[in-house]
Residue frames as qw, qx, qy, qz and C-alpha x, y, z in Angstrom:
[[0.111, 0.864, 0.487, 0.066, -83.05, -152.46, 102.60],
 [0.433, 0.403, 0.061, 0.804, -81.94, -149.11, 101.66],
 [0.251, -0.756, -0.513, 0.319, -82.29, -146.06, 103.46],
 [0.299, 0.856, 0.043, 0.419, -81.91, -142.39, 102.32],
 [0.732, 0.063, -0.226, 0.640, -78.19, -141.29, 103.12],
 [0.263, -0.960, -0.003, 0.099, -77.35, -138.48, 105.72],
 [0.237, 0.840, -0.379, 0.307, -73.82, -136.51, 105.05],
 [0.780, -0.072, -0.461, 0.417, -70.96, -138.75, 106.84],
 [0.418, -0.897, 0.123, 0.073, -69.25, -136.78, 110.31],
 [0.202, 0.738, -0.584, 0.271, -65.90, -135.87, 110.24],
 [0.715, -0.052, -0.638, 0.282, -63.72, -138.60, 112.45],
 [0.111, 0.170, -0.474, 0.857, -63.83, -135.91, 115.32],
 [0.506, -0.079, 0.344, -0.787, -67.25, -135.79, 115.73],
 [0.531, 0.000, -0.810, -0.250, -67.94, -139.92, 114.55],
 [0.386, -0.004, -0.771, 0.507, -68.39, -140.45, 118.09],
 [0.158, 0.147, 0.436, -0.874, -70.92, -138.25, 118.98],
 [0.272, 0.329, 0.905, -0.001, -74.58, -139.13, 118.75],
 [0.153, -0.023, -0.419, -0.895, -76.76, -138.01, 115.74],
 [0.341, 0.534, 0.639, -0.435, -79.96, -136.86, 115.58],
 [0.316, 0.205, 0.803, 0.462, -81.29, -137.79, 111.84],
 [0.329, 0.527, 0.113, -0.776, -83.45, -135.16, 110.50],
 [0.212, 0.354, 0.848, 0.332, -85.75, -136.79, 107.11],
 [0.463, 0.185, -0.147, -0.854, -88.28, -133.97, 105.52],
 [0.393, 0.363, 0.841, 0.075, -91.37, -135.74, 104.59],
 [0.410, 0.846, 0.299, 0.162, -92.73, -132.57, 102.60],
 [0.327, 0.635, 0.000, 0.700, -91.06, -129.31, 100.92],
 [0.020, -0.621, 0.198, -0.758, -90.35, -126.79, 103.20],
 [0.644, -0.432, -0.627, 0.069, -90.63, -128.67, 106.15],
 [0.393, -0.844, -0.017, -0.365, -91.24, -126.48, 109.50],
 [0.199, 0.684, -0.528, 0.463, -88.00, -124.85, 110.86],
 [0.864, -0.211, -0.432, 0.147, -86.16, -126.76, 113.42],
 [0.085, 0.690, -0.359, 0.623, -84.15, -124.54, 115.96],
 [0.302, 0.296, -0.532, 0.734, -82.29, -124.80, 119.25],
 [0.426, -0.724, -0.505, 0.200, -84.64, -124.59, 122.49],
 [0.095, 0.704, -0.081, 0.699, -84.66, -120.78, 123.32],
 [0.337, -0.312, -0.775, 0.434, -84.53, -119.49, 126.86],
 [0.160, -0.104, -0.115, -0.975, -86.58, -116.52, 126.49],
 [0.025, -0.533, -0.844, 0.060, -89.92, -116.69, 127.69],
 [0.203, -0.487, -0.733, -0.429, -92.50, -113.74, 127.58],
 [0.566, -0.756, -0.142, -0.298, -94.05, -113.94, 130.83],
 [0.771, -0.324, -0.178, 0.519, -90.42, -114.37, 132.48],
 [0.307, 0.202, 0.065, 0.928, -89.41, -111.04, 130.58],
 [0.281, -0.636, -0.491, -0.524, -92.82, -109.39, 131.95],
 [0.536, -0.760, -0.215, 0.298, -91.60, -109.90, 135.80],
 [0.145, -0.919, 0.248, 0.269, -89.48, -107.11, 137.71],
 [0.044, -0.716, 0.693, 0.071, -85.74, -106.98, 136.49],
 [0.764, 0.258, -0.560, -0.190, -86.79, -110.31, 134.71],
 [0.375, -0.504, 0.700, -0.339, -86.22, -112.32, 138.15],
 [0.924, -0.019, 0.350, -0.152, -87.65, -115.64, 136.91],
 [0.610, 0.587, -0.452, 0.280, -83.93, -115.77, 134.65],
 [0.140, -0.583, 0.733, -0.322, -82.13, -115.81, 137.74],
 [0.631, -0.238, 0.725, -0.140, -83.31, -119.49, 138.40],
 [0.278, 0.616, -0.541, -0.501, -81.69, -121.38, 136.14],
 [0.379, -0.024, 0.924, -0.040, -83.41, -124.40, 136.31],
 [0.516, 0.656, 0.434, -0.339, -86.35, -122.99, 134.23],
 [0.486, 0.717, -0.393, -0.310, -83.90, -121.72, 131.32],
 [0.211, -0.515, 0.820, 0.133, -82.35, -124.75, 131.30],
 [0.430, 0.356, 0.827, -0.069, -85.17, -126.89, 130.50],
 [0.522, 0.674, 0.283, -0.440, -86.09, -124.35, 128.32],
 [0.394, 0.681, -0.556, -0.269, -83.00, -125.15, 126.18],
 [0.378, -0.215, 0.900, -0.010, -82.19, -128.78, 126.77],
 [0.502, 0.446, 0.741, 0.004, -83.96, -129.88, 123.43],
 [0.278, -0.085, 0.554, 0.780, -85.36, -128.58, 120.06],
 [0.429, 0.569, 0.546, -0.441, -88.51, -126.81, 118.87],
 [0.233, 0.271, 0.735, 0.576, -89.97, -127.06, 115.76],
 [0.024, -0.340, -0.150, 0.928, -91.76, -123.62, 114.68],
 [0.435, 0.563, 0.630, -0.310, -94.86, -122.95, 112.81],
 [0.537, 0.045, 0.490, 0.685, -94.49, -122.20, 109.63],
 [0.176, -0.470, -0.356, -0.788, -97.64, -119.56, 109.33],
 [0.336, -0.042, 0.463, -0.819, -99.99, -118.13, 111.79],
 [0.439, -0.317, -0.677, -0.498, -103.48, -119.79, 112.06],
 [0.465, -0.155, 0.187, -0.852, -106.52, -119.23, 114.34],
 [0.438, -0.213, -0.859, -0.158, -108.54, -123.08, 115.39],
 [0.440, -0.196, 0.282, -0.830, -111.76, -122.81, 117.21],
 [0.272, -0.075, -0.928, -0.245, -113.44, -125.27, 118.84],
 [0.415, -0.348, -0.234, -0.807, -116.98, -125.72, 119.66],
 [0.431, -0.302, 0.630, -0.571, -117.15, -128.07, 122.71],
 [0.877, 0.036, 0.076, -0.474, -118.39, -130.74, 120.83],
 [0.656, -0.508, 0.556, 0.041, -116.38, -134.28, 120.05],
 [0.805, 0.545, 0.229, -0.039, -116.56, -134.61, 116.65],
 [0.590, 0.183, 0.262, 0.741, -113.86, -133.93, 113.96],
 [0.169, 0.484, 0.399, 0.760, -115.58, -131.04, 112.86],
 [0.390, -0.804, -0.371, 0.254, -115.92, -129.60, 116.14],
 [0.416, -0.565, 0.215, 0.679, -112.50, -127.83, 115.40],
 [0.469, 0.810, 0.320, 0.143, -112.54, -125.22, 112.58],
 [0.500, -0.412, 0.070, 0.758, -109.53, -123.46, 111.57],
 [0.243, 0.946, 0.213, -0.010, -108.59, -120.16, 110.07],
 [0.775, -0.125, 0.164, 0.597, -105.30, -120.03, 108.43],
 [0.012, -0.784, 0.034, 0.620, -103.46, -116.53, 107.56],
 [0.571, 0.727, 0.064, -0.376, -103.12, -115.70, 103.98],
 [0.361, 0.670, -0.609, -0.222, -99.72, -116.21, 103.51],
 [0.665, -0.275, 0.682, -0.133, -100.45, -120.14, 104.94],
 [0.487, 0.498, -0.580, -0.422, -99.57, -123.13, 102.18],
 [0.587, 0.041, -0.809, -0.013, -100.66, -126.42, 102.33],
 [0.435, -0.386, 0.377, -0.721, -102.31, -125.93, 105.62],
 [0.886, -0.087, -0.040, -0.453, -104.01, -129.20, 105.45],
 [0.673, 0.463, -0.480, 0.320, -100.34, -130.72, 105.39],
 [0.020, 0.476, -0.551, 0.685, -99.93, -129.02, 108.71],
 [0.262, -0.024, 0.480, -0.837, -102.77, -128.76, 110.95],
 [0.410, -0.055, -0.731, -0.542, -105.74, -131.08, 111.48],
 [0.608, -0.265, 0.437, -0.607, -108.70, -131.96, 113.30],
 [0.621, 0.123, -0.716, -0.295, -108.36, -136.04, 113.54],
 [0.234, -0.117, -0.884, 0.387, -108.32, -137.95, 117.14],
 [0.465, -0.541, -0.418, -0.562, -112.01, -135.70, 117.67],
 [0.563, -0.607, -0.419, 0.373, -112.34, -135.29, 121.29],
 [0.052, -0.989, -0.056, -0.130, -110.85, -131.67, 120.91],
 [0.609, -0.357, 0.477, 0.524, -107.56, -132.64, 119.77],
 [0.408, 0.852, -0.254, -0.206, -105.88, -130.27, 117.20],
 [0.863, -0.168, 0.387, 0.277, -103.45, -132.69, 115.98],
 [0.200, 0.774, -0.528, -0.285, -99.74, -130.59, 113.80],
 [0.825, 0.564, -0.024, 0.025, -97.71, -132.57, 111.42],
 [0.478, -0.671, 0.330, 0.461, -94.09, -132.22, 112.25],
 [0.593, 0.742, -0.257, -0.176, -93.28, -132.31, 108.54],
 [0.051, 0.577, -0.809, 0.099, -89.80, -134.51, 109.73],
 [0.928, -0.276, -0.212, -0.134, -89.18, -138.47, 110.31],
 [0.219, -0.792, 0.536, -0.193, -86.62, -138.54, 113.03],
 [0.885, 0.110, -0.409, 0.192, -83.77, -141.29, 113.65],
 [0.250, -0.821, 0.434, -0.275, -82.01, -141.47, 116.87],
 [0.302, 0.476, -0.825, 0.038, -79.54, -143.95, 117.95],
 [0.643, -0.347, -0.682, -0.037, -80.44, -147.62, 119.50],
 [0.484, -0.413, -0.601, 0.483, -81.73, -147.31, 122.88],
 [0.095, 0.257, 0.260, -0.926, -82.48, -143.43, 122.69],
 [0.202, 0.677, 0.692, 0.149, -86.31, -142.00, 122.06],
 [0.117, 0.368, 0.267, 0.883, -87.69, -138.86, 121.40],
 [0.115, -0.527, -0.591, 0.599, -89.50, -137.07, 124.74],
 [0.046, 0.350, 0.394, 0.849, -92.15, -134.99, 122.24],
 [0.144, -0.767, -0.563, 0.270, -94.00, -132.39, 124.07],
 [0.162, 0.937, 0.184, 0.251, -94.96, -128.68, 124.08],
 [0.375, 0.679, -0.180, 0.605, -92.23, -126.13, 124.44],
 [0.472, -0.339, -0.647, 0.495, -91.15, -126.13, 128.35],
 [0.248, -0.503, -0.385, 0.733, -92.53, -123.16, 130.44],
 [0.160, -0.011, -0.495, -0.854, -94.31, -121.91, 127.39],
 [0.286, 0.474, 0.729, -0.402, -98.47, -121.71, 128.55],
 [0.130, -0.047, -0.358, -0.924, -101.04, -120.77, 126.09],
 [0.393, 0.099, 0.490, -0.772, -104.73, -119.99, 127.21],
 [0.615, 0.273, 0.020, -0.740, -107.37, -122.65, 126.21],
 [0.802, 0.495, -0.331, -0.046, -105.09, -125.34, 124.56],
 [0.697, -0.538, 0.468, 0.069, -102.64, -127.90, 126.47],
 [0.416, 0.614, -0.644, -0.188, -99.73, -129.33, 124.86],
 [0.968, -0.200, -0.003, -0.150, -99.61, -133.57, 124.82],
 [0.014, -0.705, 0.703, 0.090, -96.50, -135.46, 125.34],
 [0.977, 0.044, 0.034, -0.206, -95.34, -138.25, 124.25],
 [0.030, 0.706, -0.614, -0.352, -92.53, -140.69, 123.79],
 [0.920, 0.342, 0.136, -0.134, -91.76, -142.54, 121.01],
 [0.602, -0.546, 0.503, 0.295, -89.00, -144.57, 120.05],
 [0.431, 0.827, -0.141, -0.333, -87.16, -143.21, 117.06],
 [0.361, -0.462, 0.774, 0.239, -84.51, -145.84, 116.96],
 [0.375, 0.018, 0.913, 0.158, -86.39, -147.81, 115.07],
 [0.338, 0.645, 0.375, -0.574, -89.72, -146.08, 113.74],
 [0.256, -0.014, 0.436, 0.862, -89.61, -145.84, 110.16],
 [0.027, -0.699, -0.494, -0.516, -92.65, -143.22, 109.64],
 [0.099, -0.361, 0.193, -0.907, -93.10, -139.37, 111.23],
 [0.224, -0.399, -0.771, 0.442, -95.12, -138.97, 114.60],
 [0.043, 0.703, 0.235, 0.670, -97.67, -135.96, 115.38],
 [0.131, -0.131, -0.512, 0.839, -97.60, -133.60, 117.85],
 [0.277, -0.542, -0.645, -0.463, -100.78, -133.15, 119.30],
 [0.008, -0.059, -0.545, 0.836, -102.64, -130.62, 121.78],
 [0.275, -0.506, -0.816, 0.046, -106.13, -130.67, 123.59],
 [0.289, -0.519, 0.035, -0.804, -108.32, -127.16, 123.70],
 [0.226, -0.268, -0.772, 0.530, -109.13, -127.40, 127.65],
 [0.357, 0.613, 0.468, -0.527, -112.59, -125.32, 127.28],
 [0.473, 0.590, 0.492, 0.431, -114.22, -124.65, 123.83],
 [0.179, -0.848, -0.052, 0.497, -113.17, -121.26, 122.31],
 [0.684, 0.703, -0.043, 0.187, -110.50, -119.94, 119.71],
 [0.579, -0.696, 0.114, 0.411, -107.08, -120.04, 119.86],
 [0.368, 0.868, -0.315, -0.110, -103.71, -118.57, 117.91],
 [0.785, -0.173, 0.244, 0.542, -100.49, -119.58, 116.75],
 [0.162, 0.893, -0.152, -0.392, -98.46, -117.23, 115.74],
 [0.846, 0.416, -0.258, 0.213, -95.98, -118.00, 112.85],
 [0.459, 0.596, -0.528, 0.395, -92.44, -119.23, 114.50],
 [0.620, -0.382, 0.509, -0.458, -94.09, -120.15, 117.51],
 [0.266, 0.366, -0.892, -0.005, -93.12, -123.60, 118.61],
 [0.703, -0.100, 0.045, -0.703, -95.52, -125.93, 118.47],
 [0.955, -0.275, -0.089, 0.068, -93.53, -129.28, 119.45],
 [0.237, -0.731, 0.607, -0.204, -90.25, -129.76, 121.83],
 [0.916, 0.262, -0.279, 0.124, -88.15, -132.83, 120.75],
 [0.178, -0.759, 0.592, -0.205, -85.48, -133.90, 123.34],
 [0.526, 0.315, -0.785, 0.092, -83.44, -137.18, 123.10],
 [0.658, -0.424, 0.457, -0.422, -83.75, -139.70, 126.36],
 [0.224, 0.223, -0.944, 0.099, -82.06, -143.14, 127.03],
 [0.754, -0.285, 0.048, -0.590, -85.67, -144.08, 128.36],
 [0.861, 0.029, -0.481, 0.164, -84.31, -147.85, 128.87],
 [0.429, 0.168, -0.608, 0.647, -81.82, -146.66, 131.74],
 [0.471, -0.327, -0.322, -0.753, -85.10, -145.49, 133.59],
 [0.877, -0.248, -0.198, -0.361, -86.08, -148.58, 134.46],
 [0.795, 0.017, -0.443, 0.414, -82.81, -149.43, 136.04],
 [0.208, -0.173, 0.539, -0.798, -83.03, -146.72, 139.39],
 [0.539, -0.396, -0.720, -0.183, -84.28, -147.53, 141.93],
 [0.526, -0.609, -0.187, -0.564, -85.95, -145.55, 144.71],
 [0.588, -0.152, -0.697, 0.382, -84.03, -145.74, 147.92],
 [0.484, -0.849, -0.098, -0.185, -85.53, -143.90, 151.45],
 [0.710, 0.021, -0.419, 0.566, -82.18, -143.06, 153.66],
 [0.328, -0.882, -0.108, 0.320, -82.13, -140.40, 156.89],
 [0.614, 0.638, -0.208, 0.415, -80.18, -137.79, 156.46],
 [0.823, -0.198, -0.251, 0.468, -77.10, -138.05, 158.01],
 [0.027, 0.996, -0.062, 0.050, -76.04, -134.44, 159.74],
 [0.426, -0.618, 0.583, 0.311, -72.10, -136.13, 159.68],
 [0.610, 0.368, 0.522, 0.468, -72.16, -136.81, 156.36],
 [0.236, -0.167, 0.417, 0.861, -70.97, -134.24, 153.65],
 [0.059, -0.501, -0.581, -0.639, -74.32, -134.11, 151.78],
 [0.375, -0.767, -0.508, 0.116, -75.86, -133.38, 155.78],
 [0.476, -0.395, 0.117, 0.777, -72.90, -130.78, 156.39],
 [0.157, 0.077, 0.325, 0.930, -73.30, -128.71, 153.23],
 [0.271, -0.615, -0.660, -0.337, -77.34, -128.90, 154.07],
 [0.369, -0.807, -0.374, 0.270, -77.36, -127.64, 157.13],
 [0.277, -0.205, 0.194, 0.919, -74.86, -124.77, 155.71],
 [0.063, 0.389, 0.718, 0.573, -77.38, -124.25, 153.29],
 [0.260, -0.830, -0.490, -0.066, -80.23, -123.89, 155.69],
 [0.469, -0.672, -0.306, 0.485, -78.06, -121.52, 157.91],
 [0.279, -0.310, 0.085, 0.905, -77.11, -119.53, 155.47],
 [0.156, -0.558, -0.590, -0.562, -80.19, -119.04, 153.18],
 [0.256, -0.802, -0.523, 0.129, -82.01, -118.12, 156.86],
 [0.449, -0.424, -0.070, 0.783, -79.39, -115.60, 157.39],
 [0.109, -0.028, 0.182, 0.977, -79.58, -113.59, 154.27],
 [0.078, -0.512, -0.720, -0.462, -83.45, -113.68, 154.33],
 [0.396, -0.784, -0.468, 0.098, -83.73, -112.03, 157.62],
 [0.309, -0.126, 0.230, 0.914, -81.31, -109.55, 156.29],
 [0.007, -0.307, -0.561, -0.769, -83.08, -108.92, 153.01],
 [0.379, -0.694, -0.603, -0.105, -86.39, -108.62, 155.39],
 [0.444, -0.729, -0.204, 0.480, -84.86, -106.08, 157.77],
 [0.296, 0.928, -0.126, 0.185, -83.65, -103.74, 154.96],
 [0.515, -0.575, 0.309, 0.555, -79.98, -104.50, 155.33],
 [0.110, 0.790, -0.381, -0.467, -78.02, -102.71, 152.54],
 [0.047, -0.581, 0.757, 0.296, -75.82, -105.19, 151.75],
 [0.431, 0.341, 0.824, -0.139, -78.53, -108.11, 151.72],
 [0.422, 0.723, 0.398, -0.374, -80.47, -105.73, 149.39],
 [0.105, 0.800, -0.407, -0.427, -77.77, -105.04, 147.27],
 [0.201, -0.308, 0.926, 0.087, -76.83, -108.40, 146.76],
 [0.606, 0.053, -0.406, -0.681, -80.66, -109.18, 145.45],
 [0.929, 0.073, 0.019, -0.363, -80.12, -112.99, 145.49],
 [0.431, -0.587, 0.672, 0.133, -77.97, -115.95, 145.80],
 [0.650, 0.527, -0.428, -0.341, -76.09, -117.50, 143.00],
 [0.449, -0.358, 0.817, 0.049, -74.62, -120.88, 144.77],
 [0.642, -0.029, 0.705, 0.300, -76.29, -122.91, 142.18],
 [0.663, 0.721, -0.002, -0.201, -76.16, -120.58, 139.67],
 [0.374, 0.716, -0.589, -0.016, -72.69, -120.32, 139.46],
 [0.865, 0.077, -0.492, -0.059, -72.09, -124.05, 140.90],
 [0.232, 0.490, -0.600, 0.588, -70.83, -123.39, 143.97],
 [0.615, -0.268, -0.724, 0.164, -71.23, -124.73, 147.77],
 [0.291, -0.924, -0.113, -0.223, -72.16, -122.61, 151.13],
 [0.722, -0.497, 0.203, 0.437, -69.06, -123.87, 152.28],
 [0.276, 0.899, -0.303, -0.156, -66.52, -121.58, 150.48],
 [0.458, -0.598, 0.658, 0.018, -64.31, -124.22, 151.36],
 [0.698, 0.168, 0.687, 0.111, -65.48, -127.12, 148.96],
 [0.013, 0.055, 0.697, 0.715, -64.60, -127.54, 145.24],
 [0.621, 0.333, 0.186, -0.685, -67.23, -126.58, 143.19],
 [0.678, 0.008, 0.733, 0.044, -68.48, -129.53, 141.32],
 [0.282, -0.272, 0.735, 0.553, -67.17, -130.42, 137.65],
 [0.203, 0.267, 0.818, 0.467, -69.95, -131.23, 135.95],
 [0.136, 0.716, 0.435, -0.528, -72.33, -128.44, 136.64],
 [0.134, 0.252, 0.527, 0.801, -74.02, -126.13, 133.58],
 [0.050, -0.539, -0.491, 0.683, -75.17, -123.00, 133.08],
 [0.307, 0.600, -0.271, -0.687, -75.69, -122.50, 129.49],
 [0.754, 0.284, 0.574, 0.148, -76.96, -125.29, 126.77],
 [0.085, 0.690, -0.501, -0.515, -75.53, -124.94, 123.90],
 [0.661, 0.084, 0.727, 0.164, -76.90, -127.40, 121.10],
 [0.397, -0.150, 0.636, 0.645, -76.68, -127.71, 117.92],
 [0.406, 0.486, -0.233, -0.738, -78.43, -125.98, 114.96],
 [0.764, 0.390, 0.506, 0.088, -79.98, -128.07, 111.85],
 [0.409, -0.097, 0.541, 0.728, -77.60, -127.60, 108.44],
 [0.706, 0.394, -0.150, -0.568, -79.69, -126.39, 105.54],
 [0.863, 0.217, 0.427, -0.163, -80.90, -129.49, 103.78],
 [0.254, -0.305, 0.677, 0.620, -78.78, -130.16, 100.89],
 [0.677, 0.293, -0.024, -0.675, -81.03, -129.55, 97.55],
 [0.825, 0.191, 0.403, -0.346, -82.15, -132.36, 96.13],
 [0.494, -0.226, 0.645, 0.538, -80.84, -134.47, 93.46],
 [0.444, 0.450, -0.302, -0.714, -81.89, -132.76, 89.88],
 [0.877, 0.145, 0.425, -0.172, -83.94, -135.16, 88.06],
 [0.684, -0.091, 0.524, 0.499, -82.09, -137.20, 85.01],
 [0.321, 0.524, -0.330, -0.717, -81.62, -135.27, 81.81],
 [0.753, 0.272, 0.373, -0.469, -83.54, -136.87, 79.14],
 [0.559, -0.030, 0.681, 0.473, -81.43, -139.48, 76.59],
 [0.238, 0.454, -0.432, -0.742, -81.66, -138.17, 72.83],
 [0.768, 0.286, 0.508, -0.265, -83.61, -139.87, 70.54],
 [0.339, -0.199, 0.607, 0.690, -82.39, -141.13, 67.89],
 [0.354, 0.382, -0.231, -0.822, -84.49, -139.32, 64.12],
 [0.697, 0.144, -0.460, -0.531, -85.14, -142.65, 63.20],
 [0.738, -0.415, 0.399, -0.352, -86.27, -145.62, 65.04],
 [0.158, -0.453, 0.873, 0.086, -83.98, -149.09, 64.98],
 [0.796, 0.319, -0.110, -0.503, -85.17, -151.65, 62.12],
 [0.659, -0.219, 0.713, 0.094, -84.43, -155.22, 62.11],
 [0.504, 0.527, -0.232, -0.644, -83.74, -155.22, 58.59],
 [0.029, 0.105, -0.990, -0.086, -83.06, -159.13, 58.36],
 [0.255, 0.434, 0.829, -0.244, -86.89, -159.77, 58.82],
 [0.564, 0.555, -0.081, -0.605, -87.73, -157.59, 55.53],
 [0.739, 0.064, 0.560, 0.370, -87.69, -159.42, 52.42],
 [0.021, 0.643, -0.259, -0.721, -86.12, -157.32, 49.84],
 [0.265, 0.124, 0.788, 0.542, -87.13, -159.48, 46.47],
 [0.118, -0.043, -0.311, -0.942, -88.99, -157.66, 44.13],
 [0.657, -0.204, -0.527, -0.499, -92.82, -157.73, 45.37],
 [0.443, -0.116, -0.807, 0.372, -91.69, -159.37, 48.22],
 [0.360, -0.757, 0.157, -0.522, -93.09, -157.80, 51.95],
 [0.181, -0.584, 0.723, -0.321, -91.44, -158.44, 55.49],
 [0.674, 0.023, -0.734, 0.077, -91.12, -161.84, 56.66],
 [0.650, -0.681, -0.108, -0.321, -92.52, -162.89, 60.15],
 [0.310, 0.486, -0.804, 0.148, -89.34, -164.31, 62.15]]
């Protein structure tokens, strides 16, 4: 069985796993890079929910896929399809392509406009944009296993009281993030004391003794505690012990790849000349005088 051809990789990057991108319509809704920006993170003091860098990390560890127009969907509390009523902005196209009321129960159910392909054994973890809340309307998650799928999923979210919400255009309205979901099921859950002569008990109880230290600084108005704001051990990957390496595999910045532009399409065939007069089997005329064609 055929399959519609993606652009070979260079021999440098043959080795690295691809994540297949398929349009099912025109202009399919923009694919981009998890962001770590949030909003309400840029709203606190001196932006303090950046300094923990577990929350921008998750906000970039994956890909969001962006509305392509604003629209407005209200639902009335009831369970029907046609509980949910929408109200797309002028410059919206194909809207019905996008955005639909179909699973009824007050589920607004998007299109992703893409059929993804990911390598054997990896799926697609498809939920709403991490650490990204919008009043009225939950994002679902799901995963689904793209190794093999051959047809597009939807991304789908559930008004949580009846009302009206927004999308704005470019707001991401599904978060796509790769997952060996098979290797899962191979941990296993072990219970173990910790050990205060062990190395993991040692850097813990460093931990505790310094964390207690600079809080009852930072509480007592010391200078230097106050100056210092906050500690960065795992921002910048480092141990309380000044003494230990800092570990190798630590990250503080994702950094994933963009989507290419699509390559345009192949141009349809140019149409063959006709020839001014159509091709006569002239062996099946008879040409004696009077004569007329012969049947063959």
């Amino acid at each position: 069985m055929s399959q519609t051809a993606i652009d070979p990789l260079s021999d440098a990057d043959a080795a690295a796993p691809r994540l297949e991108c398929y349009p099912t319509r025109p202009n399919p809704p923009q694919l981009v890079p998890g962001r770590p920006d949030r909003d309400w993170m840029d709203a606190f003091a001196a932006r303090h929910p950046y300094r923990c860098l577990p929350l921008s990390m998750a906000n970039t560890t994956g890909w969001d896929i962006l509305c392509p127009f604003g629209f407005e969907a209200e639902w009335d509390g009831s369970l029907g399809a046609e509980s949910i009523r929408f109200f797309p902005d002028d410059d919206a196209t194909l809207f019905e392509h996008f955005a639909v009321s179909h699973f009824t129960h007050g589920v607004l159910t998007f299109h992703v406009g893409w059929l993804f392909r990911t390598p054997p054994g990896w799926a697609l973890r498809c939920a709403g944009s991490p650490n990204r809340f919008k009043h009225g309307i939950a994002p679902l998650e799901g995963l689904v296993e793209t190794d093999w799928l051959p047809y597009p999923f939807t991304m789908n979210w559930r008004f949580t009281a009846p009302g009206r919400v927004r999308f704005e255009k470019d707001e991401p309205f599904c978060f796509i993030q790769p997952v060996q979901h098979h290797l899962v099921e191979a941990f296993q859950p072990v219970g173990a004391p910790l050990d205060a002569e062990s190395d993991l008990g040692r850097q813990y109880e460093a931990w505790k003794a310094v964390r207690s230290d600079f809080n009852t600084r930072l509480a007592n108005g010391d200078p230097e505690a106050a100056k210092q704001a906050w500690q960065r051990y795992y921002f910048r990957g480092e141990f309380p012990d000044p003494a230990a390496p800092r570990p190798e595999s630590h990250v503080n910045k994702r950094r994933l790849a963009g989507l290419p532009d699509l390559p345009a399409p192949p141009p349809p065939p140019a149409p063959q000349p006709q020839p001014l007069f159509s091709a006569m089997d002239y062996t099946a005329l008879d040409l004696s005088p009077g004569g007329s064609p012969r049947k063959p």
